[in-house]
C-alpha positions as CSV (number, residue, x, y, z in Angstrom):
1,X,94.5,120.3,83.7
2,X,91.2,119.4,81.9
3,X,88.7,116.3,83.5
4,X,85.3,115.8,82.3
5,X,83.9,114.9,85.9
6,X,80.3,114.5,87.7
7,X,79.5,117.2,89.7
8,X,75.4,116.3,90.1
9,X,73.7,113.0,90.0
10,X,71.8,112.1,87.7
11,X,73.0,115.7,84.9
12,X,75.8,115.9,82.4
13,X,79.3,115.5,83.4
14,X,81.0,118.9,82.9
15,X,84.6,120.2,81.5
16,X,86.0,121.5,84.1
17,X,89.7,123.1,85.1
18,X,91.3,120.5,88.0
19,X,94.6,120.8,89.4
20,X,97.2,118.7,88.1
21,X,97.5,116.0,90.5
22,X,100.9,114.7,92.0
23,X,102.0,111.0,92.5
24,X,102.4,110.4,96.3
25,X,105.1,107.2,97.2
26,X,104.6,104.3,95.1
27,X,102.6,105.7,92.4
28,X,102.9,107.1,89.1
29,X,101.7,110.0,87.0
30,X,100.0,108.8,83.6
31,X,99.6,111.3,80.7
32,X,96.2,109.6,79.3
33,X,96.2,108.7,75.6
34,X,93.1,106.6,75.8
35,X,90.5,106.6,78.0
36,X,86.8,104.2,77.0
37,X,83.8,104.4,77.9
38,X,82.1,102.0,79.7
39,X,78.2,101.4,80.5
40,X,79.2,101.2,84.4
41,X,79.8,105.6,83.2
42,X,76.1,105.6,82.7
43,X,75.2,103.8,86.3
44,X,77.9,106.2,87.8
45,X,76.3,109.6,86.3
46,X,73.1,108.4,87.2
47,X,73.7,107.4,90.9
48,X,72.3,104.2,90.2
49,X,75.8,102.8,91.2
50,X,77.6,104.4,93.6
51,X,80.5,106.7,93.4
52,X,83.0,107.8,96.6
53,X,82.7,111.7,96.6
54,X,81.7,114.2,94.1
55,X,83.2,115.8,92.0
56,X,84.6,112.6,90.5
57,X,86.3,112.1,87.6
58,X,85.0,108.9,85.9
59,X,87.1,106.7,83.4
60,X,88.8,103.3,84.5
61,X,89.7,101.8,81.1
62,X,93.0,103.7,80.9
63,X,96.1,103.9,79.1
64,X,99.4,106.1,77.9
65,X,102.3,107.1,79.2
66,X,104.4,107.6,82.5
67,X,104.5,111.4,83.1
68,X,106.1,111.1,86.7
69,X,107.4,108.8,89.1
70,X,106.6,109.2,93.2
71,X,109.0,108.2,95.3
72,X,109.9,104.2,95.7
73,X,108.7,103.4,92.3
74,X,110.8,100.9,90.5
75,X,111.2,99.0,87.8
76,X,109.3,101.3,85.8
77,X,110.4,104.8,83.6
78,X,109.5,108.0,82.3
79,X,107.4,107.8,78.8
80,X,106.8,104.1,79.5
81,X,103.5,102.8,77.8
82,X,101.1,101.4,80.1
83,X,97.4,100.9,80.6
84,X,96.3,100.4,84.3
85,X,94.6,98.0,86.6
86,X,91.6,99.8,87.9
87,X,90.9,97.9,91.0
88,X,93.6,99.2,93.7
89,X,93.6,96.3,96.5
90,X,96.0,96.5,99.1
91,X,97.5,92.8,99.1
92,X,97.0,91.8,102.7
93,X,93.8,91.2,103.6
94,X,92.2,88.0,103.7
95,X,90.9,88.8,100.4
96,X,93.9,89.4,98.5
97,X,95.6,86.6,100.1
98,X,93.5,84.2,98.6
99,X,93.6,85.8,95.3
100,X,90.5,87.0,95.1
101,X,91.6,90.9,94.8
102,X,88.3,92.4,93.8
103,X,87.0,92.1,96.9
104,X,89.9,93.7,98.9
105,X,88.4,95.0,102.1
106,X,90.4,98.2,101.6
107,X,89.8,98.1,97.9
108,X,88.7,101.1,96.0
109,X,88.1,102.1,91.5
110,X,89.8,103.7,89.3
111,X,87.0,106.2,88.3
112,X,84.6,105.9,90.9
113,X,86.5,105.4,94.1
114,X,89.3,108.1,93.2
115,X,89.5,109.9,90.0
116,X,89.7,108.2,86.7
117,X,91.1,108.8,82.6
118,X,88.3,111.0,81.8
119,X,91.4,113.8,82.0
120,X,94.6,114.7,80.8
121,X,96.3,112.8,83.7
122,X,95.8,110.6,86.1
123,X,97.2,108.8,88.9
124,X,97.4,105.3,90.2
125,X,99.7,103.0,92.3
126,X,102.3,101.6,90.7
127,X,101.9,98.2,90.6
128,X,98.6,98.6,89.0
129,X,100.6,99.3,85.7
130,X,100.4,96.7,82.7
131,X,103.1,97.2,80.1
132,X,101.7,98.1,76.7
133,X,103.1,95.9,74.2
134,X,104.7,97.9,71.2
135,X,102.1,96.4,68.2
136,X,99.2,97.1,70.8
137,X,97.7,100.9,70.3
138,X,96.5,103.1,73.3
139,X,93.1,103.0,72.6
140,X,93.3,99.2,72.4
141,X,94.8,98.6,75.7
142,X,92.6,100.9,77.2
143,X,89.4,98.7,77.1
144,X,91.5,95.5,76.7
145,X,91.4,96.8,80.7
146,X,87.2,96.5,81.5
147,X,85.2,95.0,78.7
148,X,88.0,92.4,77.4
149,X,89.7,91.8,80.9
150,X,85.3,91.1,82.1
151,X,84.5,89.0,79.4
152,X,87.9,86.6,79.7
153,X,87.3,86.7,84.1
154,X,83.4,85.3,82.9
155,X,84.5,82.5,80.4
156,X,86.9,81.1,83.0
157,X,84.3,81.4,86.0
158,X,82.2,79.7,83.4
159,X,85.0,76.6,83.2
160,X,84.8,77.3,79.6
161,X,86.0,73.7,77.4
162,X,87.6,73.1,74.2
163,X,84.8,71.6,72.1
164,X,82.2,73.5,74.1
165,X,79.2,75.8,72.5
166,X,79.2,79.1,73.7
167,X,76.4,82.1,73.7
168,X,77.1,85.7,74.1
169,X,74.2,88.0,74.6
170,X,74.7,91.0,73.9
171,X,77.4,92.4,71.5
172,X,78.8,95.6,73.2
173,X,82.5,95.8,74.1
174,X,82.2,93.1,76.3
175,X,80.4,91.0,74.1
176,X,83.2,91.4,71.1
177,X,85.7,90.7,72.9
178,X,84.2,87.3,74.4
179,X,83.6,86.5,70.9
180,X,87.3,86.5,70.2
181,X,88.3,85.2,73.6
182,X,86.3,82.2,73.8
183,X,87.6,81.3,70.1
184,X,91.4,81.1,71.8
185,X,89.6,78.9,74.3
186,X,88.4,76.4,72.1
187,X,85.0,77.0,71.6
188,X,83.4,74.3,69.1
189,X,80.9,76.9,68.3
190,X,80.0,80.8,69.3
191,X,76.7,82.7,69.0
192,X,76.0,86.1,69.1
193,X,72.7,87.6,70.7
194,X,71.8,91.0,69.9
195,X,68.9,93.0,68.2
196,X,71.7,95.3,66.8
197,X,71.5,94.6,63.1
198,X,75.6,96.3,62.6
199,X,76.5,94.3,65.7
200,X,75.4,91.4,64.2
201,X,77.1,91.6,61.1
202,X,80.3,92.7,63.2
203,X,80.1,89.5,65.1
204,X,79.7,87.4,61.8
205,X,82.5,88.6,60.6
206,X,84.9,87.3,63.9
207,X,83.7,84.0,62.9
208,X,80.0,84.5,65.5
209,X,76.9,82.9,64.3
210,X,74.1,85.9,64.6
211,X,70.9,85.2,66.4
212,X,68.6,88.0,65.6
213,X,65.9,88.2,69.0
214,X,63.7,89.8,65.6
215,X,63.3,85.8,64.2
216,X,62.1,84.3,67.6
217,X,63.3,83.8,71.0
218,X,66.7,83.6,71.4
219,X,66.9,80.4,73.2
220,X,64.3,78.3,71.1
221,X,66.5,79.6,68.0
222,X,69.9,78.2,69.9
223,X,68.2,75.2,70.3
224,X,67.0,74.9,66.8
225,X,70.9,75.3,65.9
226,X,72.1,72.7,68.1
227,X,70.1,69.9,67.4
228,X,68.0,70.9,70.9
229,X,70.7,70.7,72.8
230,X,71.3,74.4,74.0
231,X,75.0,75.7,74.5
232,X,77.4,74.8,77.0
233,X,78.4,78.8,78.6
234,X,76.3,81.2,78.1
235,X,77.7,84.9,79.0
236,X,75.4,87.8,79.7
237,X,76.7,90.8,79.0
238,X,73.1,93.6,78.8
239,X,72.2,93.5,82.1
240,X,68.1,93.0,81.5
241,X,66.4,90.7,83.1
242,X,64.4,89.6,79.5
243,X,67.7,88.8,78.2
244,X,69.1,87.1,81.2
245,X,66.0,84.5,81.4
246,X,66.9,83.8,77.6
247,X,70.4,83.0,78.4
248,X,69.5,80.7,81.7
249,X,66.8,79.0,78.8
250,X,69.5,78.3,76.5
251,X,71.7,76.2,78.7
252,X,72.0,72.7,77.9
253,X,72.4,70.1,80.4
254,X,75.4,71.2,83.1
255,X,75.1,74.3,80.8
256,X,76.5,77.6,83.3
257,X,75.3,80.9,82.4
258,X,77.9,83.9,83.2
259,X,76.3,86.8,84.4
260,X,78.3,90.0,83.4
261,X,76.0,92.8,82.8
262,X,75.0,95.2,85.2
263,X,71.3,94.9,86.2
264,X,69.5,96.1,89.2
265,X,66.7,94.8,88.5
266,X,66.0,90.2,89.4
267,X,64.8,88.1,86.6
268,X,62.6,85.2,87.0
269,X,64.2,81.7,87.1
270,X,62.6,78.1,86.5
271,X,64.5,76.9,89.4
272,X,63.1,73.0,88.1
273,X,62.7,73.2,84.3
274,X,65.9,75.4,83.9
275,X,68.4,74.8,86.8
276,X,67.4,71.8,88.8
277,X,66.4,69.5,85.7
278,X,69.5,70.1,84.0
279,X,72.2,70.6,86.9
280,X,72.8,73.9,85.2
281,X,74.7,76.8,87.3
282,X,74.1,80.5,87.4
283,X,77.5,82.0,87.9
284,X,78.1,85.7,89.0
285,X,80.7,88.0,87.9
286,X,82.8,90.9,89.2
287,X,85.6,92.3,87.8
288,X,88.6,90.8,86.7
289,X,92.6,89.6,88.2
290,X,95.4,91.7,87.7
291,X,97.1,88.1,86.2
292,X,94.4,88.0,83.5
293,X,95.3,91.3,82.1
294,X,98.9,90.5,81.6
295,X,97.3,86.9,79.2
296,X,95.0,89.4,77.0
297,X,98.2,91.8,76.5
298,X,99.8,88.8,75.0
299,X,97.1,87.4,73.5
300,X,96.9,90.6,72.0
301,X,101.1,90.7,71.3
302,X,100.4,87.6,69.7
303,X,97.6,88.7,67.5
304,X,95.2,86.3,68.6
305,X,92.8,89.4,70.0
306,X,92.7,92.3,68.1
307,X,90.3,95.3,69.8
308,X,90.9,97.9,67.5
309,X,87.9,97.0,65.2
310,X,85.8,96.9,67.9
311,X,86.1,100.6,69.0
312,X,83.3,102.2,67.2
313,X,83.9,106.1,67.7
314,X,86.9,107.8,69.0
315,X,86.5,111.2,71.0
316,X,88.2,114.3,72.6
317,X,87.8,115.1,76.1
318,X,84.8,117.2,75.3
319,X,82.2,117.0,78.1
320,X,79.2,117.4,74.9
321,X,80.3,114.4,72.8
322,X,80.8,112.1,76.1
323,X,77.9,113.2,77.5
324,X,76.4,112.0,74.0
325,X,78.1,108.8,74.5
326,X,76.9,107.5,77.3
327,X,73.2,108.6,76.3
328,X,73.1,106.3,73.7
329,X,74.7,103.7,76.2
330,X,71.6,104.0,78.6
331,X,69.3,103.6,75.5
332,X,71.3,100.5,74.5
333,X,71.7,102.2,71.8
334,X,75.7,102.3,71.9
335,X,78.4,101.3,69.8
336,X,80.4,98.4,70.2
337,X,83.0,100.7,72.4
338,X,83.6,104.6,72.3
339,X,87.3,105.5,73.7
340,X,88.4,109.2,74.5
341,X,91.4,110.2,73.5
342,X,92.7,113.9,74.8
């Protein structure tokens, strides 16, 4: 079969000709419909975030349909629609048993641990399928699996309130889909943070009010627009440090600020002025429950989330236009969410 996979740190993933891989007890086969691509790709090709072995396959927002069953699989069936859980956790550890898979001792990725949906198939355990509803598409369950399932794990570490003022910096994937998601929470109000002039407008039109970075900083202009109060949660979602001191700035009093973008880089924090005078809290995020994806599918059953607007560009499995792809990512230059489709 076909897998667009990193062979070299730090060059272009390459098309290459893999075998076709066989489901060992417990797991399933999954013909990939959809496949997106997510800025953590970038980190990956670029070794700034580690990946298990080389070559690797990349891609863990994945979705489309059984293709084989191993042995011991159950309650499942051949051409059933499913997207998968990428984080494969092994339920016992002390971990697991407190709920708190994603950071299974034993725990390993979908697309950086063992090979992900950049391919025509891939394979996972079992239980880490989701069942696609029927109105939801492939390409729409794919990143309803990383960017939606991220942004709905940050609004609830946040404690997100009905009535509450919300902030999203940064107006990628992620950022779209927190929109929408903090809207079915109850948000009084929701502001979108970009310098992306389209991304903007997008946001606007779910119902976001834009703050352009262009007009001022961010967090005197959320002030200005709520009477100098700041917001209740704001959600970071670019990973830069400039942006992340403009979200922690923003926060009103017992205001918590999300932190979901990837950054390797610190950012400076008033610890008086900004945390201590105001009891606000700086909240890290990683990853996502299996129990969380299972609410967006029927949020999105429901029509309360709808991702197929926000999925900018779709692709083939075409090492060139991927490549191309995540390029623009690492120049923050990307679209709302690219998804490959084979």
């Amino acid at each position: 079969m076909k897998a667009v996979q990193i062979v070299e740190l730090g060059q272009a993933l390459q098309l290459r000709e893999v075998p076709l891989p066989e489901p060992a007890n417990d797991e399933i086969r999954i013909c990939v419909e959809a496949a997106g691509i997510c800025h953590s790709d970038v980190h990956y090709r670029a070794g700034t975030a580690s990946i298990a072995h080389r070559p690797l396959t990349p891609g863990h927002e994945v979705a489309g349909r059984i293709d084989k069953l191993g042995s011991g699989v159950d309650g499942l069936a051949l051409g059933q629609r499913v997207a998968l859980h990428y984080l494969v956790s092994c339920g016992h550890c002390d971990y697991c048993a407190r709920g708190l898979e994603q950071f299974c001792r034993r725990g390993q990725m979908i697309g950086k641990h063992r090979d992900g949906g950049y391919a025509e198939y891939v394979v996972a355990p079992a239980r880490n399928a989701i069942a696609v509803a029927d109105s939801v598409s492939a390409a729409a369950a794919a990143i309803m699996m990383c960017s939606s399932a991220t942004a709905f794990h940050a609004l609830r570490k946040a404690r997100i309130q009905p009535g509450e003022r919300v902030a999203v910096f940064g107006i990628g994937g992620l950022g779209m889909s927190a929109i929408q998601l903090a809207r079915i929470c109850g948000a009084r109000e929701v502001f979108a943070v970009d310098i992306d002039a389209a991304k903007l407008a997008l946001a606007s039109e779910r119902g976001a009010i834009a703050i352009d970075p262009a007009q001022g900083l961010p967090a005197a202009q959320l002030r200005a627009a709520t009477h100098g109060m700041g917001v209740d949660v704001a959600l970071e979602c670019a990973g830069l440090p400039q942006v992340q001191e403009q979200a922690l700035a923003s926060l009103a009093v017992q205001g918590r600020l999300a932190l979901a973008g990837i950054c390797g880089a610190p950012f400076a924090v008033d610890s008086f002025g900004a945390v201590i005078n105001r009891e606000a809290e700086i909240i890290g995020v990683s990853d996502h429950l299996r129990g969380e994806l299972v609410t967006l599918m029927d949020f999105c059953r429901h029509g309360s989330l709808e991702l197929d607007s926000v999925i900018a560009q779709r692709v083939p499995l075409d090492a060139a236009a991927i490549n191309a792809r995540l390029d623009e990512l690492g120049r923050f230059r990307g679209h709302t969410r690219s998804v490959i489709e084979p």
